[in-house]
C-alpha distance (Angstrom), angle and dihedral (degrees) to the residues before:
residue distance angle dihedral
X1 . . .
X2 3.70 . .
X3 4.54 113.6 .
X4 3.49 142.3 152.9
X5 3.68 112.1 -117.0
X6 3.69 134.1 167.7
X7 3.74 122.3 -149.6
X8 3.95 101.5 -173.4
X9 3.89 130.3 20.7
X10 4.06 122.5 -102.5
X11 3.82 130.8 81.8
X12 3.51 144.6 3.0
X13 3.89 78.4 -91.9
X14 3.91 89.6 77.0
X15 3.21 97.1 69.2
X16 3.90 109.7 105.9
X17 3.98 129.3 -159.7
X18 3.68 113.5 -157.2
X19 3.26 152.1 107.7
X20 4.09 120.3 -48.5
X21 4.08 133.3 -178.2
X22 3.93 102.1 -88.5
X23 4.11 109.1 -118.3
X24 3.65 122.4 -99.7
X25 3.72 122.1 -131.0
X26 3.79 114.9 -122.4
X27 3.57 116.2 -154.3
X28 3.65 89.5 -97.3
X29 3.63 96.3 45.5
X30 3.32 139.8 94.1
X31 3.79 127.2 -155.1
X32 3.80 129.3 -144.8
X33 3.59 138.4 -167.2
X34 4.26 98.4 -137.9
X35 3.44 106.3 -129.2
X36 4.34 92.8 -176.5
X37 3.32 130.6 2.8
X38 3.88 132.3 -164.3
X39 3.92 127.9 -122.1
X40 3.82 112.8 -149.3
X41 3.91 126.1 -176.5
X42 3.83 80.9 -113.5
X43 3.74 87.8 67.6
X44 3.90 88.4 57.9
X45 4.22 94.2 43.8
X46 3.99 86.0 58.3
X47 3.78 93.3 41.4
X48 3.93 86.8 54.1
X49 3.82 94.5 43.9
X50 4.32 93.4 -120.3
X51 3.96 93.4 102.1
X52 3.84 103.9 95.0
X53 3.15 99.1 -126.6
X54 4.08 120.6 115.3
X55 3.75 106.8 -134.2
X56 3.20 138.3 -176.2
X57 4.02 120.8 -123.9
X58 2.38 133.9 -102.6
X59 4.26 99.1 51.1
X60 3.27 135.0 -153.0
X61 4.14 109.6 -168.4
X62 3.61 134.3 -160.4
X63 3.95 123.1 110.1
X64 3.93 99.4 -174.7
X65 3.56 130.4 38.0
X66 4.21 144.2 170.0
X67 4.12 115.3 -153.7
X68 3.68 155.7 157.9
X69 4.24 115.6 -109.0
X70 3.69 107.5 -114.9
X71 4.18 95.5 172.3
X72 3.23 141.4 -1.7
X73 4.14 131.2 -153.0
X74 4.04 117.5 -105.1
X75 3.92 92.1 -103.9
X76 3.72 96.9 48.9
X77 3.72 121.5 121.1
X78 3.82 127.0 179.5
X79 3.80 105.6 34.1
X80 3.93 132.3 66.9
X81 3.13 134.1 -164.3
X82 4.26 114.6 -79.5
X83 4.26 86.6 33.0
X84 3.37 107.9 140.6
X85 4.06 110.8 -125.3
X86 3.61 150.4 177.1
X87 3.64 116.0 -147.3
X88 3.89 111.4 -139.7
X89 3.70 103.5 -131.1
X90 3.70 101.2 -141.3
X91 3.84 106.4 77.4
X92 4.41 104.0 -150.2
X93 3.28 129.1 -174.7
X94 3.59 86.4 -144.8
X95 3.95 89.9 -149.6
X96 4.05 107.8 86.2
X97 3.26 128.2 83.1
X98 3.49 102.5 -86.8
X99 3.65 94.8 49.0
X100 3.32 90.6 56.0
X101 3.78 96.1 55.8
X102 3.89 88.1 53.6
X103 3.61 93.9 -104.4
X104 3.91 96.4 117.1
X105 3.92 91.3 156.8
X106 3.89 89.6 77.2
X107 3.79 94.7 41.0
X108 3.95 118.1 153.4
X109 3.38 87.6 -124.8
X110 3.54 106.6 48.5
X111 3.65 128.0 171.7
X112 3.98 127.7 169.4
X113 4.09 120.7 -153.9
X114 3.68 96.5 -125.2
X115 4.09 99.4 24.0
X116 3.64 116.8 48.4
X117 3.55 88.7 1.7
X118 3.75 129.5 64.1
X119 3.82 101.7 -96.7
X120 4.23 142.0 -140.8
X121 3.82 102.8 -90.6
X122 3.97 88.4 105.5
X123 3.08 136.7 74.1
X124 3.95 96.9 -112.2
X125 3.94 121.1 40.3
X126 4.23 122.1 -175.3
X127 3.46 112.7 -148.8
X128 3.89 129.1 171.5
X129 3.97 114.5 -101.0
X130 3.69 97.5 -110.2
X131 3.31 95.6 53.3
X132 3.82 94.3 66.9
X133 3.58 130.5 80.3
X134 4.01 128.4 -175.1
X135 3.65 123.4 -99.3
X136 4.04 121.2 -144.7
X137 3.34 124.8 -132.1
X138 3.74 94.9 -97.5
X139 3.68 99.0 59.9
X140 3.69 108.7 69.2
X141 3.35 127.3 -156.5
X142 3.98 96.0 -102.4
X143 3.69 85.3 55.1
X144 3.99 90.5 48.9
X145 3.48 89.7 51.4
X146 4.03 98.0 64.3
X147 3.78 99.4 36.7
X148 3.47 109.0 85.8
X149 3.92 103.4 43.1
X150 3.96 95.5 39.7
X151 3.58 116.3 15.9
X152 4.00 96.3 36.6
X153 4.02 88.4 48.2
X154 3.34 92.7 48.9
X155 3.88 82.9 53.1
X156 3.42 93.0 49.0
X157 3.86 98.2 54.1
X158 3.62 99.0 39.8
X159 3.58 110.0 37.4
X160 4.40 106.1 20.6
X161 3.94 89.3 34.8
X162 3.55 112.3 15.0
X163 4.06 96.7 47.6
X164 4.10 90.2 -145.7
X165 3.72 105.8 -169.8
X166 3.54 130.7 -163.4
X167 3.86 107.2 -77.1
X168 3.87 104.1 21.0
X169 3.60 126.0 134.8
X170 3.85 115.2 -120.5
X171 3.12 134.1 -164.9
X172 4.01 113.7 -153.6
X173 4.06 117.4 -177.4
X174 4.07 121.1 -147.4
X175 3.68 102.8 15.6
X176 3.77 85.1 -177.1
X177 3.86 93.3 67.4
X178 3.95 127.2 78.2
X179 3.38 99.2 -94.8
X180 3.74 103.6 30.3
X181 3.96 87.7 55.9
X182 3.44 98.9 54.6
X183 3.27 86.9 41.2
X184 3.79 105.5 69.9
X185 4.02 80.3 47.1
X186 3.81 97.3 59.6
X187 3.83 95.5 34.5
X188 4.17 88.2 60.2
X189 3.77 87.1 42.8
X190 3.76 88.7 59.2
X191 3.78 93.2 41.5
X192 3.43 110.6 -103.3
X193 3.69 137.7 136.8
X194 3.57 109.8 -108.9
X195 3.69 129.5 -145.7
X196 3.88 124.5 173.9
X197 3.17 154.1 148.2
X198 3.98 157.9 -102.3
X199 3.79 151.9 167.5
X200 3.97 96.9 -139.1
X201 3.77 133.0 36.0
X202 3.76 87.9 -129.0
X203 3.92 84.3 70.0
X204 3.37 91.3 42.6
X205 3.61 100.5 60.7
X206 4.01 91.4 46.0
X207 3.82 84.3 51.2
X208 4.20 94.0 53.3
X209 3.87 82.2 44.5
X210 3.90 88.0 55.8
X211 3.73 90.1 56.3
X212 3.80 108.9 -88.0
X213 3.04 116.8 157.6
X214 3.70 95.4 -151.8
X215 3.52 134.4 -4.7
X216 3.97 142.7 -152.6
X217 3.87 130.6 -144.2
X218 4.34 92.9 -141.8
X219 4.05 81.7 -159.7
X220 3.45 102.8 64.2
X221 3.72 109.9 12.0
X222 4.43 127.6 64.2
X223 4.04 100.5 -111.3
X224 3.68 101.1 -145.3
X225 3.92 89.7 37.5
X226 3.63 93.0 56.4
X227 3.76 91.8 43.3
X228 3.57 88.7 50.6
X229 3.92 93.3 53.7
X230 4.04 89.5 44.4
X231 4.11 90.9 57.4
X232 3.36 95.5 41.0
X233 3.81 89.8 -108.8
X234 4.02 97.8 -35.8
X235 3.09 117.2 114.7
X236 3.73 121.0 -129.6
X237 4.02 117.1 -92.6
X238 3.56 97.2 -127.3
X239 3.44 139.0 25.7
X240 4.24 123.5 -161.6
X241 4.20 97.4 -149.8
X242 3.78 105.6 -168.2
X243 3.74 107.1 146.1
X244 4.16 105.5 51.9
X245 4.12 124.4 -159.4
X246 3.86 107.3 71.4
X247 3.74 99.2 -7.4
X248 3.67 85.3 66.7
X249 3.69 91.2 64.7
X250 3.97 93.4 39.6
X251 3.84 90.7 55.6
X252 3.80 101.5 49.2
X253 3.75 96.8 39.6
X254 4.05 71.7 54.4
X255 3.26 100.1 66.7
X256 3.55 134.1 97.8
X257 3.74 131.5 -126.9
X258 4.17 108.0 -55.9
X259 3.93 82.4 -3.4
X260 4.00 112.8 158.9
X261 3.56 121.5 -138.5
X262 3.77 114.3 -153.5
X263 4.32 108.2 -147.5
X264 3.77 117.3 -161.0
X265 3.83 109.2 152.6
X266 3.84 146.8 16.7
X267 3.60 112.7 -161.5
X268 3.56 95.4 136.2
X269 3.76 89.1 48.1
X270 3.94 135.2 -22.0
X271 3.91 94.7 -156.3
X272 3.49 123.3 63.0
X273 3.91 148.6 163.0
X274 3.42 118.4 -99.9
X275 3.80 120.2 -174.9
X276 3.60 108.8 -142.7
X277 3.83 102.1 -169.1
X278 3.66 93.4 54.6
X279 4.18 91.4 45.9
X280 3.69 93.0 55.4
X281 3.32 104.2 39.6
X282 3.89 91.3 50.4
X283 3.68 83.8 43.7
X284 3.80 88.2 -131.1
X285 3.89 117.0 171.5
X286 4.13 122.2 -146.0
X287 3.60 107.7 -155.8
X288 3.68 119.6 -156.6
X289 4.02 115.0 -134.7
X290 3.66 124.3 -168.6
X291 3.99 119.4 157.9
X292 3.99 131.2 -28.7
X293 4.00 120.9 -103.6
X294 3.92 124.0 -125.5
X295 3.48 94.6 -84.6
X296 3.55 105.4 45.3
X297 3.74 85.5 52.7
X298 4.11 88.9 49.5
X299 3.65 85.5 54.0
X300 3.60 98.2 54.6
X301 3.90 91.2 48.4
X302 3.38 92.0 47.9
X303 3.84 90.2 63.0
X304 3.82 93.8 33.1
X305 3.99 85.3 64.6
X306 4.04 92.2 37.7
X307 4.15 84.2 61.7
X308 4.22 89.2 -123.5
X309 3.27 87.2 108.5
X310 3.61 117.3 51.8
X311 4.40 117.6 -167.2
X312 4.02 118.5 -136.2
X313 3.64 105.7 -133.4
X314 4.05 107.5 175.9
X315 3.99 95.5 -176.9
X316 3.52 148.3 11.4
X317 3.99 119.3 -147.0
X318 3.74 137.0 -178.7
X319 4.00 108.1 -114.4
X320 3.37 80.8 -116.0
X321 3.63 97.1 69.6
X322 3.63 93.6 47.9
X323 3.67 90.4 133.8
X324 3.79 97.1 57.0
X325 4.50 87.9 53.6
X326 3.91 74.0 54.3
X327 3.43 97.2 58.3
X328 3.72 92.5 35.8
X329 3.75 93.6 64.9
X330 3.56 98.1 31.1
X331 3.85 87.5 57.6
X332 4.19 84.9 45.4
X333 3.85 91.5 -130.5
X334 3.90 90.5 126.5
X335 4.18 118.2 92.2
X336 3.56 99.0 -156.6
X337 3.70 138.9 -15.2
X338 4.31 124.7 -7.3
X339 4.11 109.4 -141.6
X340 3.87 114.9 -169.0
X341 4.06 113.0 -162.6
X342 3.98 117.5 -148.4
């Protein structure tokens, strides 16, 4: 089969298209031809070697991915071959304690598509049985692809974490990037007030089209000073911190008394200052964030394939231009989510 692999760390230029050793089904397994996959700025952290994750090179990428069943392992029941299927990119054992408690994200066992597991930029991808779930016919496979990563984090800060409520201000950062973009859209869906942000006006303009209800150029305008003037000295309730160095600061000196500021990323910086006088006595919460469970991600495919929730999808590659989605992102010209098609 056809993948994208990378055999030492560096560059977009790492990336290699070639052949690879087609997957062999297990009798627990099922095997599917990908019909989209998902890039996420994780996929560049590994690729560069500053992710934190210990892999083992040569890599095959790809966390999320929509596709057709091609075979299916002697002791699998529920799926035939030509299904069409989304492969739920946390592999669970569903047996330890945290499984249990419906917290698969921090299972014992935890494997990633994409990390610790072999990942979606190919054209085939084996995945166990349980960890698949049937698309209907109004999700397609592009829109399977950039559902878990973005859309189902973006559920998981604002809504299991971050408590939005009908009403709130919040205050989402980088409403060009995968989560920030779908973002804005779920935040309005839930009846908030939405305030983010961007570098460009271009961005801007696609965020106000998304349904912000007021926006923020972070390059030439003080964050929490402009969020201040916007609600009338407030503060916003919530705040979706995905980016890390200074944005960290801008997005809690955003908030608004007992405000809670939802943290899931740090490119732009994993260590930060945090000023504790000023957090407790403004009783302000930080909330960590690290992946979406099962049904969190169910939820946000259910409304993906209802049409409430509608994805962002910026550009469409051939896997064999993997590299340039790289560069895309990495040169943040992309609003919203990269797809490459093997």
């Amino acid at each position: 089969m056809k993948a994208v692999t990378f055999a030492s760390y560096g560059d977009a230029s790492v990336l290699e298209y070639g052949d690879r050793p087609d997957p062999e089904c297990g009798p627990d397994d099922i095997v599917l031809r990908v019909g989209a996959v998902g890039v996420n700025h994780v996929d560049i952290d590994m690729r560069n070697g500053t992710s934190r994750f210990p892999l083992q090179l040569p890599h095959t990428l790809g966390l999320e991915a929509g596709g057709t069943v091609v075979e299916t392992g002697s002791g699998v029941s529920g799926f035939s071959v030509g299904d069409r299927v989304t492969a739920m990119h946390q592999l669970v054992c569903y047996r330890c304690d945290y499984c249990r408690a419906g917290v698969q994200q921090h299972c014992r066992e935890l494997r990633i598509l994409g990390v610790n597991a072999p990942g979606a930029y190919a054209e085939y991808l084996r995945v166990p049985a349980r960890s698949l779930r049937h698309l209907p016919d109004t999700l397609s496979f592009e829109a399977a692809a950039v559902t878990q990563t973005s859309a189902a984090t973006a559920w998981h800060c604002l809504v299991t974490r971050g408590r939005l409520r009908p009403g709130e201000w919040v205050l989402v950062s980088a409403a060009g990037s995968g989560v920030g973009s779908i973002a804005i859209r779920l935040a309005k869906l839930l009846g908030a007030r939405v305030i983010t942000t961007a570098g460009s006006a271009g961005k801007l303009e696609l965020a106000r089209a998304s349904g912000a209800d007021a926006v923020i150029d972070y390059r030439t305008e003080d964050v929490a000073a402009a969020v201040r003037d916007i609600t009338d000295g407030r503060g916003v309730d919530v705040a979706l911190e995905h980016i890390g160095g200074d944005n960290f600061t801008a997005c809690i000196a955003s908030l608004a008394i007992r405000g809670r500021m939802v943290v899931c990323g740090g490119h732009a910086g994993e260590t930060v200052p945090l000023d504790l006088i000023a957090l407790f006595r403004s009783e302000h919460e930080v909330i960590g964030c690290a992946r979406a469970d099962e049904t969190e991600i169910q939820a946000v495919l259910d409304l993906t394939a209802s049409g409430a929730l509608v994805p962002v999808i910026d550009s469409v590659f051939p896997l064999a231009q993997a590299a340039q989605a790289h560069r895309r992102m990495e040169d943040r010209l992309q609003y919203g989510k990269l797809v490459l098609l093997p």
